[in-house]
Each structure stands twice: as C-alpha cells, then as structure tokens.
PDB file of N, CA, C and O in Angstrom:
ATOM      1  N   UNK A   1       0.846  -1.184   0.000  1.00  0.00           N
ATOM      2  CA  UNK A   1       0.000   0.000   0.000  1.00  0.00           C
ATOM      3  C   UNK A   1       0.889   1.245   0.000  1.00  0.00           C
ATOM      4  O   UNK A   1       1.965   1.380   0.583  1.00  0.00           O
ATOM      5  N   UNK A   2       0.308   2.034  -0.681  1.00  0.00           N
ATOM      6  CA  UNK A   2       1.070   3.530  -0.423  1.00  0.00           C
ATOM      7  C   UNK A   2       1.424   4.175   0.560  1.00  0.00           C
ATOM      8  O   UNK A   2       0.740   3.990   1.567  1.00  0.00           O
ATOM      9  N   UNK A   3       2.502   5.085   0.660  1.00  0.00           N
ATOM     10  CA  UNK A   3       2.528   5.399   1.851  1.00  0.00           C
ATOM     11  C   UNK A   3       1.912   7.165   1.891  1.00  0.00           C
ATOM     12  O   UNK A   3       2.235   8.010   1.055  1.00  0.00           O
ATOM     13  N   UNK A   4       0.960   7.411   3.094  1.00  0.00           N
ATOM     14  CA  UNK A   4       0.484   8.846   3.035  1.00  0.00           C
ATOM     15  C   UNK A   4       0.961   9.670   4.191  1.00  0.00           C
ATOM     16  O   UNK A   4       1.271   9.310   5.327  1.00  0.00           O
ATOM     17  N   UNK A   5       0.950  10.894   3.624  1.00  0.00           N
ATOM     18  CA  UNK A   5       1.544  12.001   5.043  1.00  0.00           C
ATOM     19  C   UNK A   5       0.623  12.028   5.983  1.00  0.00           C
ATOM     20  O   UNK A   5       0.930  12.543   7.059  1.00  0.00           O
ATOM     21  N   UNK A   6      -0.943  11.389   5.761  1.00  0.00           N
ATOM     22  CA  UNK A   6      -1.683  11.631   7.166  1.00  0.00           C
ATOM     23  C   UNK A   6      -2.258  10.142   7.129  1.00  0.00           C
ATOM     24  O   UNK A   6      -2.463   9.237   6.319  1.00  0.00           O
ATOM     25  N   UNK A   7      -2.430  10.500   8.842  1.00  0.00           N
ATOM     26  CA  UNK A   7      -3.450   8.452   9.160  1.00  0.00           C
ATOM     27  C   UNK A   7      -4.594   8.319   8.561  1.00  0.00           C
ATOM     28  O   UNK A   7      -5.000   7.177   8.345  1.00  0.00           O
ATOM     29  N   UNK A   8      -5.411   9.512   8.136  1.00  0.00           N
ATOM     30  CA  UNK A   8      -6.688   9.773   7.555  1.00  0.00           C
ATOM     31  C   UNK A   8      -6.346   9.303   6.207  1.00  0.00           C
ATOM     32  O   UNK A   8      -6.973   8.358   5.728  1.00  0.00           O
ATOM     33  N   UNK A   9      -5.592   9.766   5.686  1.00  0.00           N
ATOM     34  CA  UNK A   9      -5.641   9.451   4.193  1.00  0.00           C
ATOM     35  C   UNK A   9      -5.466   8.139   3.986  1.00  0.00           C
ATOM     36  O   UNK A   9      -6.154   7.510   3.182  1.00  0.00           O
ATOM     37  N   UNK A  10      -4.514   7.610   4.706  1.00  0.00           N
ATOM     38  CA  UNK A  10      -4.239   5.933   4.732  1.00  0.00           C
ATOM     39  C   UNK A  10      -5.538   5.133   5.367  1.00  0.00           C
ATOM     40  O   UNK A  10      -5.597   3.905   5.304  1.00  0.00           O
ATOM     41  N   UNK A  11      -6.612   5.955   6.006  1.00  0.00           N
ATOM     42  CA  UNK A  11      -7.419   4.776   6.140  1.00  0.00           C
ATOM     43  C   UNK A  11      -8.651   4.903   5.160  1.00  0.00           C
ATOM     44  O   UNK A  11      -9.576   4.129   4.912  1.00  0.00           O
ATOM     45  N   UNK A  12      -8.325   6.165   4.693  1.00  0.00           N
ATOM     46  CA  UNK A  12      -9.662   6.418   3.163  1.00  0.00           C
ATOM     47  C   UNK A  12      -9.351   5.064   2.078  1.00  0.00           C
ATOM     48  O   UNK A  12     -10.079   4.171   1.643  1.00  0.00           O
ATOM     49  N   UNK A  13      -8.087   5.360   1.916  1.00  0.00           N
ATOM     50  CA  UNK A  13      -7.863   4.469   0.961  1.00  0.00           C
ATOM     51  C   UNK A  13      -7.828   3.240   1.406  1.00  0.00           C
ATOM     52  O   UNK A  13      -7.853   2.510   0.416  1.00  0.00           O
ATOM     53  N   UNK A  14      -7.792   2.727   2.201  1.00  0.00           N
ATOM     54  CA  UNK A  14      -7.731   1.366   2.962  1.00  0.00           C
ATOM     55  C   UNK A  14      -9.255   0.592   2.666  1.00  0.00           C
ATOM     56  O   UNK A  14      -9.457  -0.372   1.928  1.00  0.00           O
ATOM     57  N   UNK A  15     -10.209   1.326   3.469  1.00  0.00           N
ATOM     58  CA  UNK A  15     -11.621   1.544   3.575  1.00  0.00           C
ATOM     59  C   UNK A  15     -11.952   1.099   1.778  1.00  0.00           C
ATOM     60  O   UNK A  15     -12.325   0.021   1.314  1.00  0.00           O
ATOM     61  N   UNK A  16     -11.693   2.173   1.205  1.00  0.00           N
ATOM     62  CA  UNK A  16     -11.605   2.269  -0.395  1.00  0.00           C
ATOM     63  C   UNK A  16     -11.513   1.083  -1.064  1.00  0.00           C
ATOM     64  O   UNK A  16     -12.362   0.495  -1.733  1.00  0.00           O
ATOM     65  N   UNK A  17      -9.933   0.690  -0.701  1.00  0.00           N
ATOM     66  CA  UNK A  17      -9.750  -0.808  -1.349  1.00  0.00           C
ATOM     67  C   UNK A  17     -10.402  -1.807  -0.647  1.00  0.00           C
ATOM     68  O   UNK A  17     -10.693  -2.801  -1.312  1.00  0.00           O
ATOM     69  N   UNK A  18     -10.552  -1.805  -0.074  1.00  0.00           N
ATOM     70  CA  UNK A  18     -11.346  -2.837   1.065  1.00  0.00           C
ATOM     71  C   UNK A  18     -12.793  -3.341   0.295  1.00  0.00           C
ATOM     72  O   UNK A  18     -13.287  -4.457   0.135  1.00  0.00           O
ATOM     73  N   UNK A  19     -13.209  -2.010  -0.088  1.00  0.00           N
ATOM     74  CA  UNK A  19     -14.829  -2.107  -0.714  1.00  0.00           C
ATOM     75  C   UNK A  19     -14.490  -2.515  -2.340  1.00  0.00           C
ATOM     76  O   UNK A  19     -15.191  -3.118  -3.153  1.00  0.00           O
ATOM     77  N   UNK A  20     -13.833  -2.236  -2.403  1.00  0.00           N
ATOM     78  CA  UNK A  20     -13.692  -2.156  -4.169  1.00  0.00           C
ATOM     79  C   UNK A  20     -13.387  -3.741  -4.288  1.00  0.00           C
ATOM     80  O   UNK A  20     -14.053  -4.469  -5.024  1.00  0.00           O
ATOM     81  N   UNK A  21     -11.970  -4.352  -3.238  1.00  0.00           N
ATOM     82  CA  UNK A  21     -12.452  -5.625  -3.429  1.00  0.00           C
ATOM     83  C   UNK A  21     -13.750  -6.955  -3.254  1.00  0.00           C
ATOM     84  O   UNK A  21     -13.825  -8.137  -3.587  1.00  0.00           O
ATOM     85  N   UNK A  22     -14.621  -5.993  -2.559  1.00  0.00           N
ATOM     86  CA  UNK A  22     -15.817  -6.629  -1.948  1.00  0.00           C
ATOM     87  C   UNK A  22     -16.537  -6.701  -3.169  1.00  0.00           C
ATOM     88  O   UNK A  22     -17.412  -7.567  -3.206  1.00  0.00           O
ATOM     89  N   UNK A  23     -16.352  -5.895  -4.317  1.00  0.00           N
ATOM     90  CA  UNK A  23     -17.879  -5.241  -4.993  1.00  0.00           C
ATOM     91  C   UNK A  23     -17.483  -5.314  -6.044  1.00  0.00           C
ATOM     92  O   UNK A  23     -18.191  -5.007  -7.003  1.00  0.00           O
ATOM     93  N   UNK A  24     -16.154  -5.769  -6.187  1.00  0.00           N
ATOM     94  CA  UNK A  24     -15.318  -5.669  -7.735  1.00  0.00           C
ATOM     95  C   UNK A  24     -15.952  -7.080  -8.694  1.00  0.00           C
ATOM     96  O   UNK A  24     -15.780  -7.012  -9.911  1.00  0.00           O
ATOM     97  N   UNK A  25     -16.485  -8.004  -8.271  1.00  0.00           N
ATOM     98  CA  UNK A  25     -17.236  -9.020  -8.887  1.00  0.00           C
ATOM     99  C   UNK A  25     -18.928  -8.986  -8.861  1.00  0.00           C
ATOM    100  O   UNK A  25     -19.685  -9.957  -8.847  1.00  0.00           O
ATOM    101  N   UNK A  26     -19.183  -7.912  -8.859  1.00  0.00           N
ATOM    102  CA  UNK A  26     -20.726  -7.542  -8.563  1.00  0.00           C
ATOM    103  C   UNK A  26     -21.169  -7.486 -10.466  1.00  0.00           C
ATOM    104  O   UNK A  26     -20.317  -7.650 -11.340  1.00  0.00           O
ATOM    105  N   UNK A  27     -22.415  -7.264 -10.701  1.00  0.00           N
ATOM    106  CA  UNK A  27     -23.120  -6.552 -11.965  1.00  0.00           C
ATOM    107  C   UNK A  27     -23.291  -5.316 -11.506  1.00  0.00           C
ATOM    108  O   UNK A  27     -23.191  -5.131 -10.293  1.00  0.00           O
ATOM    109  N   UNK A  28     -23.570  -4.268 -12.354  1.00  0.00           N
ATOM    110  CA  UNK A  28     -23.990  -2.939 -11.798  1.00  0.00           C
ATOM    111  C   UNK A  28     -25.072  -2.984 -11.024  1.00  0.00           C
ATOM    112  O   UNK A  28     -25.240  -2.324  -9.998  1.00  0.00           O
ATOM    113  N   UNK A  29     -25.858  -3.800 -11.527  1.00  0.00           N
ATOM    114  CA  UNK A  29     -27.564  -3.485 -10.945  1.00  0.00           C
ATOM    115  C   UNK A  29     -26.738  -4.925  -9.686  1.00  0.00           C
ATOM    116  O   UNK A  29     -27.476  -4.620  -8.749  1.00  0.00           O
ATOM    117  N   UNK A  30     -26.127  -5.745  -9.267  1.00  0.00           N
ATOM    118  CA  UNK A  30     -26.002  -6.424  -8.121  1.00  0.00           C
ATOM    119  C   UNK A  30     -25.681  -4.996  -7.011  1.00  0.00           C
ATOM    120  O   UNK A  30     -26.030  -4.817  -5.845  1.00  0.00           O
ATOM    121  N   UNK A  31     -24.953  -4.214  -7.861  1.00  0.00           N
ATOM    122  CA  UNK A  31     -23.966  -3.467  -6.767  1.00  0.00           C
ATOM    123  C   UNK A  31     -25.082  -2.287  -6.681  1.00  0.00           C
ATOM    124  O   UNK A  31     -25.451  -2.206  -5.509  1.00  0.00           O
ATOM    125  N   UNK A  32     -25.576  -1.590  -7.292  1.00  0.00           N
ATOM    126  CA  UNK A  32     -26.719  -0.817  -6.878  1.00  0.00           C
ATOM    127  C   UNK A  32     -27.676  -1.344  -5.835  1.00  0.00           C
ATOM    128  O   UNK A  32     -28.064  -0.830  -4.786  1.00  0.00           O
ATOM    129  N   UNK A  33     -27.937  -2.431  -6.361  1.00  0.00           N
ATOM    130  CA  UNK A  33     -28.999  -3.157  -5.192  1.00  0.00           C
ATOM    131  C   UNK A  33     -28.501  -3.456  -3.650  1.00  0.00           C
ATOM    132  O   UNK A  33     -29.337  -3.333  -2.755  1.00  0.00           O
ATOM    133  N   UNK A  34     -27.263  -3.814  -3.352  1.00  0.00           N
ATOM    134  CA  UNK A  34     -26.523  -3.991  -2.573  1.00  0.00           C
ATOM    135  C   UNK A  34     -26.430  -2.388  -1.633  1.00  0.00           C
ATOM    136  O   UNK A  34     -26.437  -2.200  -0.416  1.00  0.00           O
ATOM    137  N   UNK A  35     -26.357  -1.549  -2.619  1.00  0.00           N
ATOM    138  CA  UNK A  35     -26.267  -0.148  -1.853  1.00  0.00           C
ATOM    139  C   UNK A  35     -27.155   0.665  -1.405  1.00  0.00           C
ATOM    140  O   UNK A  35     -27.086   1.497  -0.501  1.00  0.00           O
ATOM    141  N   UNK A  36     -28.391   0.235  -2.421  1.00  0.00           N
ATOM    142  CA  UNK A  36     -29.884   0.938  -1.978  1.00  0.00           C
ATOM    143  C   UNK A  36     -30.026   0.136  -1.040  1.00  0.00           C
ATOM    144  O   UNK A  36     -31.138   0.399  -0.582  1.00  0.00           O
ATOM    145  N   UNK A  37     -29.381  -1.072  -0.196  1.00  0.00           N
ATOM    146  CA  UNK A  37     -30.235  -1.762   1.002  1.00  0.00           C
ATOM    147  C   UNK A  37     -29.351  -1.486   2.135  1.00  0.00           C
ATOM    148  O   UNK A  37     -29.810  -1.378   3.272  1.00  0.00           O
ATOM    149  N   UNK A  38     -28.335  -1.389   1.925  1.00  0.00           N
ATOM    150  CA  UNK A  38     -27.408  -0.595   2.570  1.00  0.00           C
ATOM    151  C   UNK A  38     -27.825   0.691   2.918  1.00  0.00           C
ATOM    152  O   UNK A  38     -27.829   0.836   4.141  1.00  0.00           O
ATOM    153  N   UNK A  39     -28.235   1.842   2.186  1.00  0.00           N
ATOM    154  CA  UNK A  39     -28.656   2.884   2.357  1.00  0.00           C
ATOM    155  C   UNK A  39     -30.095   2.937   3.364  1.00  0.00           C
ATOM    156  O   UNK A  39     -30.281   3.415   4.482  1.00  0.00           O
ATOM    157  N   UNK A  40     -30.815   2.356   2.597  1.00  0.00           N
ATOM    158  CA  UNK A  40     -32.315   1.861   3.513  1.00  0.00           C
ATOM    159  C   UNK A  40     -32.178   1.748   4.640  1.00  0.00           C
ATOM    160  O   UNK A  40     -32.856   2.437   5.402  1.00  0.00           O
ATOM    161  N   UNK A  41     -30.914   0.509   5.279  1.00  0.00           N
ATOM    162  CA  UNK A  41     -31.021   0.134   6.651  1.00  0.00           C
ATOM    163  C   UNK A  41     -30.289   1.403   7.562  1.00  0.00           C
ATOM    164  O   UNK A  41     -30.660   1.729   8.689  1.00  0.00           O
ATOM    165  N   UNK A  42     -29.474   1.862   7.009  1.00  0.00           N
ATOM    166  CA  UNK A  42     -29.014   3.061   7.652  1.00  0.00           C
ATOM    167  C   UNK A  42     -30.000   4.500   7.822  1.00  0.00           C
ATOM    168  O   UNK A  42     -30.167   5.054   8.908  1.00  0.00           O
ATOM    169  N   UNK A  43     -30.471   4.866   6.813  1.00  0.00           N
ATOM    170  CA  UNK A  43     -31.579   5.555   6.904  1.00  0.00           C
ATOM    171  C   UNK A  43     -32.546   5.144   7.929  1.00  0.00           C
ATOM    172  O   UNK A  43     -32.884   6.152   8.549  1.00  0.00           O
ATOM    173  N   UNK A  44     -33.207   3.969   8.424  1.00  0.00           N
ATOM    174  CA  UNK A  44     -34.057   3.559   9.172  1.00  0.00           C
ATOM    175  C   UNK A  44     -33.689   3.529  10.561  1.00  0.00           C
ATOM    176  O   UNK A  44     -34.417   4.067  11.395  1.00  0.00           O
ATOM    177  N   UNK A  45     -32.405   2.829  10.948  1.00  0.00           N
ATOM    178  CA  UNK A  45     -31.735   3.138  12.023  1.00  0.00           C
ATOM    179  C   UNK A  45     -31.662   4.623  12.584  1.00  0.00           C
ATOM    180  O   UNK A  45     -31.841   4.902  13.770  1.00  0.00           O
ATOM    181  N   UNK A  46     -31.303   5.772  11.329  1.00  0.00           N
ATOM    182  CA  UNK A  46     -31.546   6.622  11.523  1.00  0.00           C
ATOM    183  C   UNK A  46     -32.686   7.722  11.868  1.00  0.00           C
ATOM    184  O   UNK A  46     -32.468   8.849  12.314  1.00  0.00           O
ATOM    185  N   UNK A  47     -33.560   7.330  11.659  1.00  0.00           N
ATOM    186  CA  UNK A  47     -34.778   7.546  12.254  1.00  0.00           C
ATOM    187  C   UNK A  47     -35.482   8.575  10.633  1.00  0.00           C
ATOM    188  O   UNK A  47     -36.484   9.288  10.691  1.00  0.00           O
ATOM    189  N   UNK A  48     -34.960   8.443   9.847  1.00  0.00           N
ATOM    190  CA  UNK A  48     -34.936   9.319   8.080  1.00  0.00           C
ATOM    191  C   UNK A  48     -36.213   8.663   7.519  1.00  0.00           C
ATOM    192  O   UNK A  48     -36.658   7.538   7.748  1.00  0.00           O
ATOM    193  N   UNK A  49     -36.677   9.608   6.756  1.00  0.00           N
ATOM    194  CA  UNK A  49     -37.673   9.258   5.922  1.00  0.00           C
ATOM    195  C   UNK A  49     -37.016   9.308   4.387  1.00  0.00           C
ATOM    196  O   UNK A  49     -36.234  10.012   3.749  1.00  0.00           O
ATOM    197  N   UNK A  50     -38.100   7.724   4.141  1.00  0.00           N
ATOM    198  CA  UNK A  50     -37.130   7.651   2.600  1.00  0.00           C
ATOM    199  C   UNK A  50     -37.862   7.889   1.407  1.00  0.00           C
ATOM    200  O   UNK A  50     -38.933   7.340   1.146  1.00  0.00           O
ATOM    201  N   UNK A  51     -37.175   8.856   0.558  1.00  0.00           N
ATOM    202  CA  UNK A  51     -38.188   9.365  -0.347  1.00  0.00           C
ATOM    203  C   UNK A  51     -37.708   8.346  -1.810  1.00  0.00           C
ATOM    204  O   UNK A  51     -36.509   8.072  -1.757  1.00  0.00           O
ATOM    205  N   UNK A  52     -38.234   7.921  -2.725  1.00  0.00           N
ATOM    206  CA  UNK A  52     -37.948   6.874  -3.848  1.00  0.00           C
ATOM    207  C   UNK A  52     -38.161   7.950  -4.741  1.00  0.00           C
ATOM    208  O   UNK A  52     -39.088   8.732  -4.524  1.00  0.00           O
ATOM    209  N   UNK A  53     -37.349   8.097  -5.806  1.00  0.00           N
ATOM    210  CA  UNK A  53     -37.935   8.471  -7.190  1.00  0.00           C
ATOM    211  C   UNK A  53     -39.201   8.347  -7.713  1.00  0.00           C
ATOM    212  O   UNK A  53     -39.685   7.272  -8.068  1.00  0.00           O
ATOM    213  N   UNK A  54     -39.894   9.695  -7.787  1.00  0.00           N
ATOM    214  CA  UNK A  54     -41.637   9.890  -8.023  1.00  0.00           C
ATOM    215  C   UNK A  54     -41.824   9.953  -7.024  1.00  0.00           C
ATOM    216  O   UNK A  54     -42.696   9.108  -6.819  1.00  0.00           O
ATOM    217  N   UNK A  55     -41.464  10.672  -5.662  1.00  0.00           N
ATOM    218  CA  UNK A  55     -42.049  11.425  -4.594  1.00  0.00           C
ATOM    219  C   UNK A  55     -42.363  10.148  -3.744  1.00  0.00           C
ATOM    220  O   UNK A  55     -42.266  10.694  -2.645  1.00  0.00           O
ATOM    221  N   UNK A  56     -42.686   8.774  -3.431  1.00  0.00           N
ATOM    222  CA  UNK A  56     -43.171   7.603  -2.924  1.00  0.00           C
ATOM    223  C   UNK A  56     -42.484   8.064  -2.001  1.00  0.00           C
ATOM    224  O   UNK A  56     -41.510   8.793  -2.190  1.00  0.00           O
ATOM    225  N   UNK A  57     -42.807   7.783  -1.139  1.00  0.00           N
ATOM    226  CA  UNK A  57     -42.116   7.551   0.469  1.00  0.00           C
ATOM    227  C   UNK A  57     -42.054   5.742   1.128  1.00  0.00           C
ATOM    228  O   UNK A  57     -42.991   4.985   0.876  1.00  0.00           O
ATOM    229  N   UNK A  58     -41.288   5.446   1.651  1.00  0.00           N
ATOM    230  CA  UNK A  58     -41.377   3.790   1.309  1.00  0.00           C
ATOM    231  C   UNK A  58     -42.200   3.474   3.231  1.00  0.00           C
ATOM    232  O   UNK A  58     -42.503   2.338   3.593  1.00  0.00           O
TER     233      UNK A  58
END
C-alpha cells in the first residue's frame, strides 16, 4: 500500500480498497442493489424518511 503524510488518508484508501475488493465481482444493478439496502437500513436506524424516485415515500 502507499505510503500517506496523514493516518486519515491511509485509512480512506484502505476503507476504499477494502470495498472495491468486496464489490469488484458484482453486476452494476447487483452493486446498486446492494447499496440501496445498505442505504435503507441506515436511513431507518436513523430515524430518516425515505423518499424513492416519483415522490413515494417507502
């Protein structure tokens, strides 16, 4: 791995590659889907209201 002048930057990219190898064998629409449920559960935890494309609220 590269080396960076800050701990932050070394763990962006860490984080970074980390995911990229997770997701690097996905389809687009696997890896979209994977992230809208990802997004969902965090949103909900969060106490967020989720708005869908065409105003729907889920």
């Amino acid at each position: 791995m590269e080396k960076w002048k800050y701990k932050s930057l070394a763990w962006i990219h860490k984080v970074r590659e980390e995911d990229y190898n997770k997701t690097k064998k996905l389809t687009p629409h696997e890896l979209i889907e994977k992230t809208r449920k990802t997004a969902e559960t965090t949103a909900q935890t969060l106490g967020l209201k989720i708005i869908h494309a065409g105003g729907q609220r889920a």
